[in-house]
C-alpha positions as CSV (number, residue, x, y, z in Angstrom):
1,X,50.2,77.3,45.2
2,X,46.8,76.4,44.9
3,X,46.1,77.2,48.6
4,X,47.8,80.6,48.2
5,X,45.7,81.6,45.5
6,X,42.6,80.5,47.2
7,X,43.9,82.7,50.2
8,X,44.6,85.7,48.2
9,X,41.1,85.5,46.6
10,X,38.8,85.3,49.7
11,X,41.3,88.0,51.4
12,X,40.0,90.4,48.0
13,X,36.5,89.5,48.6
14,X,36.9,89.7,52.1
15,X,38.1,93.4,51.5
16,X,35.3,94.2,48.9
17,X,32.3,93.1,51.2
18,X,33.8,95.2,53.7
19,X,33.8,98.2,51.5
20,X,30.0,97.8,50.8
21,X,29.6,97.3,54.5
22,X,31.6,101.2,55.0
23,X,29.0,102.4,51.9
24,X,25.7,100.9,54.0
25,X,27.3,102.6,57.6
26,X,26.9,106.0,55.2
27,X,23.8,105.7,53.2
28,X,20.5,107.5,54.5
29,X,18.2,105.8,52.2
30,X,16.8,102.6,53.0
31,X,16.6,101.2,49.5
32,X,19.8,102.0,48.9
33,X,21.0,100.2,51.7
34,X,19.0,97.0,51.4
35,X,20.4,96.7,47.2
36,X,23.8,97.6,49.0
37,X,23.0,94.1,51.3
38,X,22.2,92.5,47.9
39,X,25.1,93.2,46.5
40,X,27.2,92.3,49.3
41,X,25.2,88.6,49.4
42,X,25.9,88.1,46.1
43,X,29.6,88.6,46.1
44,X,30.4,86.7,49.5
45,X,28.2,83.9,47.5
46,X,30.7,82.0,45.2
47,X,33.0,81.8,48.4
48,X,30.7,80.1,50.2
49,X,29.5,78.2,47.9
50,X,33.3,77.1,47.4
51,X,34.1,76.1,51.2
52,X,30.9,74.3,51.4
53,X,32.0,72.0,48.3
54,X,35.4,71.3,49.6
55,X,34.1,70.6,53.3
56,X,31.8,68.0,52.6
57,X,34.7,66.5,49.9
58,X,32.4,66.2,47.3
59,X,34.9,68.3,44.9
60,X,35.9,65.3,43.2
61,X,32.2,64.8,41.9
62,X,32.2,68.1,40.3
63,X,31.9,67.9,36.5
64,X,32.4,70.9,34.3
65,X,29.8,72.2,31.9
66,X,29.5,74.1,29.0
67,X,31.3,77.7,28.3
C-alpha cells in the first residue's frame, strides 16, 4: 500500500512539473520563466530527495524531529 501511495504521489508531481514546464513553453518574459524553473526545482525537490534516501538504504537512520 505503501508503494502505491508512493506511486500515486510522484505520478501528481510528475503531472505538476509538467504543467510549469507548458507555462515556461508560453511565457515571453525571461524573469518569469527563470522563477517558473524555480518553482519547478523546488517541487521535483522532496522527490528526489526521497529516492536518494531509500537508494542508498539509509532510511532506517532517519530520526524524526520536532513539529
Amino acid at each position: 500500500m505503501l508503494r502505491k501511495l508512493q506511486h500515486r504521489i510522484k505520478t501528481n508531481i510528475t503531472a505538476i512539473t509538467s504543467l510549469v514546464q507548458s507555462w515556461m513553453r508560453q511565457v515571453r518574459s525571461d524573469e518569469v520563466r527563470a522563477e517558473l524553473g524555480v518553482v519547478g526545482e523546488r517541487i521535483e525537490a522532496p522527490p528526489r530527495t526521497h529516492e536518494q534516501i531509500y537508494a542508498t538504504g539509509t532510511s532506517d537512520r532517519l530520526v524524526p524531529g520536532p513539529l
